[in-house]
N, C-alpha and C positions, 0 to 999 in steps of 0.2 A: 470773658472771665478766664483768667489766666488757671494753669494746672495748679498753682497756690493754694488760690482763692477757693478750689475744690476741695484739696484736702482738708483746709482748713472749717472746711462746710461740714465735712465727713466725720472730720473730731469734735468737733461741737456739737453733731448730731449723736454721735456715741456717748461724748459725755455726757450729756441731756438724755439719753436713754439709761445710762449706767444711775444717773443721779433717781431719774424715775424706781426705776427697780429697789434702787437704798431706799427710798424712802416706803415702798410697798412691805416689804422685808422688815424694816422695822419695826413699821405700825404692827401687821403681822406677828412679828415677834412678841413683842409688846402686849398682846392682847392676850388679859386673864379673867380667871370666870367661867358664868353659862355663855356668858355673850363671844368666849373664845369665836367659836366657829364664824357667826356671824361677822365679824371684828375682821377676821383674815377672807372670809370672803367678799366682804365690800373694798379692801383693802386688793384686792388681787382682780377683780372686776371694776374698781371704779378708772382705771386707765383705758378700757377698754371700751367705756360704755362713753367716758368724754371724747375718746378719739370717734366713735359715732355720732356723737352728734355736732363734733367739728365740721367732721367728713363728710357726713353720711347724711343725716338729719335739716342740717340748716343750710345746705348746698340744694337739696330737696325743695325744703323752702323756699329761698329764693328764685330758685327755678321756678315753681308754680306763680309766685309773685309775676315774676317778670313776662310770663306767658299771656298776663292782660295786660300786660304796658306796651307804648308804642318801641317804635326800632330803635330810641334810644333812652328806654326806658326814664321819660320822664311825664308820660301820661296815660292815662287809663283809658283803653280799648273796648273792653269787657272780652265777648268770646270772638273777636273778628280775627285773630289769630289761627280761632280754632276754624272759623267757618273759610277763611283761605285756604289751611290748610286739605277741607274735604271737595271745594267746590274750582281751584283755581287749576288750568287742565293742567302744567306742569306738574302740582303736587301731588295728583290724582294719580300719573303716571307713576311719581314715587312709592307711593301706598299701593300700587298696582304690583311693582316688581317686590317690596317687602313681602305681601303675601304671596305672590309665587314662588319666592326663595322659603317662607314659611312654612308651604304645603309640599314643596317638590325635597327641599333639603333636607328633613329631619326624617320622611320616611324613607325615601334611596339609599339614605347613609344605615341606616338603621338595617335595612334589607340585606344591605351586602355584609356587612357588621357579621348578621344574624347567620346568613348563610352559609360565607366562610368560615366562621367558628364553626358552624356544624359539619363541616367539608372537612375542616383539618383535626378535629376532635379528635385524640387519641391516636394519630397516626403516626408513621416514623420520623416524618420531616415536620412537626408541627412547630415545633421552635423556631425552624427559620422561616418556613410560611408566616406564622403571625409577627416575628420581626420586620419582612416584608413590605407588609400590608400596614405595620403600625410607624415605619419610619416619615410617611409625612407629617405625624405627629411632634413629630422633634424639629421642624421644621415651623418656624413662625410664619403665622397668612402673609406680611411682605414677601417673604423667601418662595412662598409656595404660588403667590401671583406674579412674580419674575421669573419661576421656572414657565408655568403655563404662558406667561408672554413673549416667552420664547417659541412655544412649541405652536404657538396661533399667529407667530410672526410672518408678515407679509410684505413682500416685495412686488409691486406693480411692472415694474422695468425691468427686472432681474430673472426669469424664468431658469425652466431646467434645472440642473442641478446648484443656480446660486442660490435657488431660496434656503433661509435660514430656518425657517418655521418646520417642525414635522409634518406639523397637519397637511401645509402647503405643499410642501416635496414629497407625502406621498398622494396628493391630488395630480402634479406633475406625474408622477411613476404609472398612475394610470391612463394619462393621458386629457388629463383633464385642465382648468385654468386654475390657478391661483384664484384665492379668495381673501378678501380683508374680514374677517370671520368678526371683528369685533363692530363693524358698520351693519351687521344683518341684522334689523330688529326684525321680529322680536328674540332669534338665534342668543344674537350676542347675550343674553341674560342666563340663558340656560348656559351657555359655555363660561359663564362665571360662575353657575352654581356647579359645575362640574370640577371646580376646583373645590370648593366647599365640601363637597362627597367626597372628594381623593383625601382629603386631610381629615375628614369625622370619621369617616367609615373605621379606620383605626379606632377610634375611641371605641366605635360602637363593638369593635371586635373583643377588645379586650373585657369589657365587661361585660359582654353576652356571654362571651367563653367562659368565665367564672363562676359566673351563672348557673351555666349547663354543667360542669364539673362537679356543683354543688348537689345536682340531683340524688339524691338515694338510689344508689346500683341496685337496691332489692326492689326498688320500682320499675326500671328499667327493665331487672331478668323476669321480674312476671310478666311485663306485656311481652316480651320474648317469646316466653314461653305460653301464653295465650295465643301466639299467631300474629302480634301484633309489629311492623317493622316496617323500615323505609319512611314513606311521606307519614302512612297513619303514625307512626311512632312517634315523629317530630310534629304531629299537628295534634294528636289527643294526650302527649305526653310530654313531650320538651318544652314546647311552646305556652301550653298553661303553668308548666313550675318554674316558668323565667318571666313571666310575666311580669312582675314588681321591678325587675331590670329593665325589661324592656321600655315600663311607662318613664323609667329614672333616666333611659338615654336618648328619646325620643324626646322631653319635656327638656334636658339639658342640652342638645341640640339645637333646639329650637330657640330656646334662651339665646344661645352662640349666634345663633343664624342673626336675630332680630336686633343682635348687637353689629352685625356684619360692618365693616367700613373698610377694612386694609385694603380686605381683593379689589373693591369695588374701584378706591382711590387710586393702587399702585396701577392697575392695568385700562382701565379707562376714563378716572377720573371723575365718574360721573355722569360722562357726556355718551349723548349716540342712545338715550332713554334707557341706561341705566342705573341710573342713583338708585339709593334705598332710602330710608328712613334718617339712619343714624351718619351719613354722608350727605345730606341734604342739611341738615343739623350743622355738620362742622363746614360747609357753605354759606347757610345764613346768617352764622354767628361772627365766625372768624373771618372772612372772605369779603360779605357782602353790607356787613354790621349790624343785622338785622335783630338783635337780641330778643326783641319780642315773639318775632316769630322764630329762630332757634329755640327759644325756650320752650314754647306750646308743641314743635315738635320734639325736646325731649321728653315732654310730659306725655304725648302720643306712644312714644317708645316706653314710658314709664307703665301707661294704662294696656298698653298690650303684652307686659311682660310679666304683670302682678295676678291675673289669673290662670297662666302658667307654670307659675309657682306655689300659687296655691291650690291647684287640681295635684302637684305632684306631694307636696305635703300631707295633703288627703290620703292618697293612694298609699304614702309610705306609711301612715299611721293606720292602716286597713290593714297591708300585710304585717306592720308588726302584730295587730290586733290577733291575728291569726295564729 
């Protein structure tokens, strides 16, 4: 596709958006009466709700659909999809390393989120503390699994000071050998979810800190002035009026984590019993043409992500209840 053939995608698509909007605006305009309100709110939402179920809805669909059909979807399996998925040992392996990045990722990142914000609360240098700490943030997971596979880079023949890796050259510094850190299972999993922390942990800082800022000072100066300060302060006072944050960064974490594929892809592919979930997905789909089974694993990724969405919808409609 020539740079042309792009712009000329770009205007076509703006003028398709500009013509949407005329015609929203009109109808809009146009509507008189009781039925005013209603008239301009279906008019202002019905773009939104067809782009869902463009998008959103019948892509859903046929994904379910093709989760009982064979690898090239042209006949009906029932659930042998699903039963590969739980019983074939590779996949098993899969589902293995998703729920340890599940369990390990959303509360480490959360921890240090938590702690640091309360470390740097109020202090002189807080600004550029949580700058810091939030800059892998601004960094896309491609970007931030070619820094860490630089710093876990290994050279077999190269000792001393050629290795290029930090991890490596300060193993050198002590005296020690070189290691391929990404061959150690079950290691190598955990040194991927260590990138995953380095880049959430920012999220999690920013909104705990907010959080905690929001407290009521005249809550604070009483338990003060009761005798109360240090750990008890942050465990019977901070920690329950951030709670509704903390279930918001921990449940949207974990969302992140379950969606993982970039680190997984850019720094080992997969290989060496790392895949996840949603990397096992763009393997048997695109890779291996497995559409059947790609499918029933994004429905696996679908059914473990919907009651983590709905425990956090709960919980927000509890504190607002409050």
């Amino acid at each position: 596709m020539t740079p042309l053939d792009k712009l000329l995608q770009l205007l076509v698509a703006v003028a398709v958006f500009a013509a949407v909007m005329g015609v929203v605006l009109l109808v809009a305009g146009r509507a008189r009466g009781r039925r005013t309100d209603l008239v301009s709110g279906l008019a202002f939402t019905a773009p939104a709700v067809l782009l869902l179920l463009v998008g959103l809805l019948y892509p859903a669909g046929r994904t379910a659909v093709q989760s009982v059909l064979d690898a090239r979807s042209a006949g009906f399996v029932g659930l042998d999809n699903y039963i590969r998925i739980f019983t074939q040992p590779d996949l098993v392996v899969v589902l293995r390393n998703t729920l340890l990045w599940v369990v390990i990722t959303p509360v480490l990142a959360t921890a240090i989120g938590l702690v640091y914000a309360v470390l740097v609360d109020r202090t002189r240098f807080e600004s550029l503390a949580k700058a810091l700490i939030f800059l892998p943030m601004a960094i896309s997971f491609v970007g931030a699994a070619i820094i860490w596979k630089f710093v876990y880079a290994y050279r077999p023949d190269q000792q001393d000071i050629q290795q290029i890796g930090l991890a490596n050259q300060a193993l050198v510094w002590l005296g020690l050998e070189p290691i391929d850190f990404m061959l150690q299972r079950p290691w190598n999993n955990l040194l991927l979810i260590v990138v995953m922390i380095w880049v959430q942990a920012g999220f999690a800082m920013t909104v705990l800190s907010a959080a905690i800022k929001a407290i009521p000072g005249d809550i604070i100066e009483a338990a003060r002035l009761d005798g109360v300060g240090g750990v008890r302060l942050f465990v019977h006072i901070t920690l329950p009026s951030i709670r509704p944050a903390v279930v918001v960064v921990v449940t949207a974490i974990s969302i992140a984590v379950l969606k993982v594929f970039d680190i997984v892809r850019t720094m080992t592919g997969g290989q060496f019993g790392t895949s996840v979930v949603a990397n096992e997905f763009y393997l048997q789909s695109f890779r291996l043409s497995e559409l059947g089974m790609g499918s029933a694993l994004a429905m696996v990724l679908f059914f473990l992500v919907v009651p983590i969405v709905i425990y956090n919808v709960r919980q927000m409609r509890r504190a607002d209840a409050r």
